[in-house]
N, C-alpha and C positions, 0 to 999 in steps of 0.2 A: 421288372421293377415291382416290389412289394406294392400293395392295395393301398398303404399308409402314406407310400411319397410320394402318390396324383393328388393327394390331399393339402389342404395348405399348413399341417401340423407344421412342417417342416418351418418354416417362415417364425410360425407364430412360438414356436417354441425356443430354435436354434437362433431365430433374428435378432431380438432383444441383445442375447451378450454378444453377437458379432459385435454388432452395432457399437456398444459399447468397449469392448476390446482396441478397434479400430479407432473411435475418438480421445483413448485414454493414449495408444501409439502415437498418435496425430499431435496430441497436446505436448506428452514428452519428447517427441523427437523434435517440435519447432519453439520451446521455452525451458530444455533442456536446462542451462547456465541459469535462466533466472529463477526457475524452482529451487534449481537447489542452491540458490542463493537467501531463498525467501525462509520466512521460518515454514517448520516443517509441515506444516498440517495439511497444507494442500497436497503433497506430496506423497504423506500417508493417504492420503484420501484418494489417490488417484490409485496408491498398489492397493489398496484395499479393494476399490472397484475394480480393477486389474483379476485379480484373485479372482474376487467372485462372479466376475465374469467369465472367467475361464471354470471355472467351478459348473458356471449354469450351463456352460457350452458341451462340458463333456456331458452333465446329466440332461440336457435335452438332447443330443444322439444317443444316451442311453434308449430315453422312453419314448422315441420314433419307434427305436428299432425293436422295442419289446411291446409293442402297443400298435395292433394293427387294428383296432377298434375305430367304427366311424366314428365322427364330432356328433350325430346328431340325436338330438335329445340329451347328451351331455352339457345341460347350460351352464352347470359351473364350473366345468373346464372353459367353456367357452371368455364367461366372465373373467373368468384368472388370467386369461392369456391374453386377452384386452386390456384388464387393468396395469400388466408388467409390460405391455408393448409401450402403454399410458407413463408409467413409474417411468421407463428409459428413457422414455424424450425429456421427460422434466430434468430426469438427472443428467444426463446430457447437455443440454441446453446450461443446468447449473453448472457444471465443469468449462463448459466452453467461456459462460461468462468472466470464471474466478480465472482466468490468465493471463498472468500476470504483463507489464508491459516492461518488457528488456530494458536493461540499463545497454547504454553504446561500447561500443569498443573501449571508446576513452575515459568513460566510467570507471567501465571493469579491469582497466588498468594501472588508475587511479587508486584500487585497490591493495598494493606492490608500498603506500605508501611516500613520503618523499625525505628529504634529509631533515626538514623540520618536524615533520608528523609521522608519529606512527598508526597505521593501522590495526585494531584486532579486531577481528571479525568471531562470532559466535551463532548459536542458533537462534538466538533471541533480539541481538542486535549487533551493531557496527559501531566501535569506539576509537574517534581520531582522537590522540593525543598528545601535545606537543610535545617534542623531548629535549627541549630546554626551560623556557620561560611559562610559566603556570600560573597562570589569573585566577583568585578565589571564585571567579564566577564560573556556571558548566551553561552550557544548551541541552537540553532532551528535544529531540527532532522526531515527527511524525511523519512517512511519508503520504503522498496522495493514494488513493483507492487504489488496488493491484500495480500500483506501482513497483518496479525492481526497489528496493532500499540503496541500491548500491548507484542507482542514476545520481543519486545528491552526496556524494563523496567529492566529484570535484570541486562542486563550489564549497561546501561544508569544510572540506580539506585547506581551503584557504584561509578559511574563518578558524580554522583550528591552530593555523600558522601563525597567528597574530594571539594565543597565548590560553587559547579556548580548549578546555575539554567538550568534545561533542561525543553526544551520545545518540546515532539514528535507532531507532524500536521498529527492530520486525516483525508488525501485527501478524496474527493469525489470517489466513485467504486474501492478505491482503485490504484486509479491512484497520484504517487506526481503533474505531471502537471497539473492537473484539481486543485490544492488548489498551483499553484505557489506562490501567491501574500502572502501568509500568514505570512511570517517571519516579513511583514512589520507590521499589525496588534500586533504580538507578540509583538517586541522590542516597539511598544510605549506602551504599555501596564505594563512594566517594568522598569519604568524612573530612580530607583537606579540602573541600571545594562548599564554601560556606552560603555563597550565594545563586541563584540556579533560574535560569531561562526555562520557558515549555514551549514550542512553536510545532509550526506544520506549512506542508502546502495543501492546500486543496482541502479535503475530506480529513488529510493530519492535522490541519487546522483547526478544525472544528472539534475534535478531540481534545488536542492541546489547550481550547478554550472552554472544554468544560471541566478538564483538568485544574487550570488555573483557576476558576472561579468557585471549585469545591473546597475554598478554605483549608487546602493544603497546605500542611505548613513547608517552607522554605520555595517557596516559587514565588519569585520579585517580580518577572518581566514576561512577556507574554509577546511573540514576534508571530506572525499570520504574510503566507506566503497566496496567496490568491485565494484567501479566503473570510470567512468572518465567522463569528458567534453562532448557536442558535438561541442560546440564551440571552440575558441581559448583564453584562460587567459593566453596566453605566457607573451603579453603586459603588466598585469596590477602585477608590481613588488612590489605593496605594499600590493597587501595580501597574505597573510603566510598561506601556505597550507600544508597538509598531506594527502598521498593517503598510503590507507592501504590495502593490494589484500593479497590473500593466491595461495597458491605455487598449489594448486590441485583442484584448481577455476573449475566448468567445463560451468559455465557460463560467467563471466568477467575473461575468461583466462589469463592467466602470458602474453599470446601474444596479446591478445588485449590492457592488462595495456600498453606492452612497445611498443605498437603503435602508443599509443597519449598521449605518456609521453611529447613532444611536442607542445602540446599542455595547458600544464602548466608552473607557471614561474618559473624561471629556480634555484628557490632556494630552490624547490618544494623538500621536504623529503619523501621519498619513503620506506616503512615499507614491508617489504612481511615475512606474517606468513609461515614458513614452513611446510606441512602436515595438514593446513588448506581448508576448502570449503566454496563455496558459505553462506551457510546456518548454518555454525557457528556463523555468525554476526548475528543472530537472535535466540529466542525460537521457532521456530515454526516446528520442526522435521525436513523431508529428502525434496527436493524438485527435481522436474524432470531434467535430463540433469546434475544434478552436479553430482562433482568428489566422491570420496571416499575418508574421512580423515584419516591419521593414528595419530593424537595428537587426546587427549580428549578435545572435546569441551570447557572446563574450563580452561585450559591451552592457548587452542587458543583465546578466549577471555579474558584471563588475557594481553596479546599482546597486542588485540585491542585497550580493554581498555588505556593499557600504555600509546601509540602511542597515542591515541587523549586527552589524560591527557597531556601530553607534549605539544601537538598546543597552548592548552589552556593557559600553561602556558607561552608560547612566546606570545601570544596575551594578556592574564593578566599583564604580565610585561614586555612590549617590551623593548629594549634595548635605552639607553638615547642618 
């Protein structure tokens, strides 16, 4: 055996893009479907580290093998190979967190469509729209942090059945702030649809309402799916809003809704499902940190649903 591979070169050179190799296969082979459901960036970002990690793996078996020099008194090799062992956890760690959380079977199947709604799915978002009856009003939907987009097809699909164009936005890593600006793009896009919804769950929520509250023109109603503000729309008393929380939240708690219910205007209707969680406003199974439900899932989004079927209809037909 060379002089070079008793040495720990091997580790500190070749380690890094294993490492990395192996948690970019990890990630793609167990959210496979929801990647490449999501917009695309994550996805580039993972062949991108893919690449260069196979890139770093062949040139550190290069310079093992051409490099039979001891480490010592070499401190700036030293530091380099420190700092990129440093660089891989952090990137690592960052890839592991942006993963996205799967839409269900019944989601993903939800996407086929039904005889009232059609589906189009694109890389930037998912558009239900009925194919008969068409209300001048639309939804722009945000979903919650690395969420699939495609977990809120079911319920959204039923809200679209009742005359609704919806429009879900597939932020970039799964972030709604990273695809803020979108709702504007949407609504021109749909020049018969005069009047227009923003909402979210969770983290889309909070998008959604800083969306509504920047003096965009053509956004009447503002719907919040377990979530709230971080601003203040006390002031702006002409949009008609609905916040919709469940009673056993163990994320956008009962006590964080009545925190900065304040923070809405004051004509703001307040819906709380009772025996609902976090992760009923979506397909996407259980998620860390929430409560335990005791309704059935379909029951609590039969609620949801209601409750933003009604904004809709104050925003379609406002009072003369």
């Amino acid at each position: 055996m060379p002089p070079v591979l008793r040495q720990p070169v091997l580790w500190w050179v070749l380690g890094p893009s294993v490492v990395v190799l192996v948690v970019v296969a990890v990630i793609l082979a167990t959210r496979w479907g929801a990647i490449l459901a999501s917009q695309p960036a994550y996805l580039t970002t993972l062949v991108i580290v893919g690449v260069l990690g196979l890139l770093g793996a062949a040139h550190a078996r290069w310079s093992v093998r051409v490099s039979a020099r001891p480490l010592r008194g070499r401190a700036w090799v030293v530091t380099r190979r420190v700092l990129a062992a440093v660089g891989t956890l952090v990137l690592v760690v960052v890839l592991v967190l942006l993963r996205p959380l799967p839409a269900t079977p019944n989601a993903v199947a939800a996407m086929a469509g039904t005889s009232t709604v059609a589906v189009i799915d694109s890389s930037s978002r998912i558009e239900l729209v009925p194919r008969v009856r068409r209300a001048r009003t639309g939804l722009v939907f945000f979903p919650g942090a690395l969420v699939d987009p495609r977990a809120y097809v079911p319920l959204l699909e039923r809200i679209a059945a009742d005359g609704y164009t919806v429009d879900i936005v597939k932020p970039p890593f799964g972030i709604a702030f990273l695809a803020a600006g979108a709702p504007t793009g949407i609504i021109a896009s749909h020049p018969s649809i005069t009047r227009w919804v923003v909402g979210g769950h969770s983290l889309g929520g909070v998008a959604a309402s800083s969306y509504a509250g920047a003096d965009h023109h053509g956004v009447d109603g503002l719907v919040l799916w377990a979530s709230y503000p971080n601003g203040s729309l006390a002031g702006n008393t002409s949009l008609l809003v609905t916040s919709v929380s469940a009673s056993r939240d163990g994320l956008a708690t009962p006590a964080k809704i009545e925190a900065t219910k304040g923070r809405l205007p004051p004509d703001t209707r307040f819906v709380v499902v009772e025996g609902a969680v976090h992760s009923d406003f979506g397909d996407y199974g259980s998620q860390r940190g929430d409560g335990t439900a005791t309704i059935p899932k379909l029951e609590a989004q039969r609620q949801i649903e209601q409750a933003t079927v009604d904004l809709l209809l104050r925003v379609d037909r406002p009072p003369a």
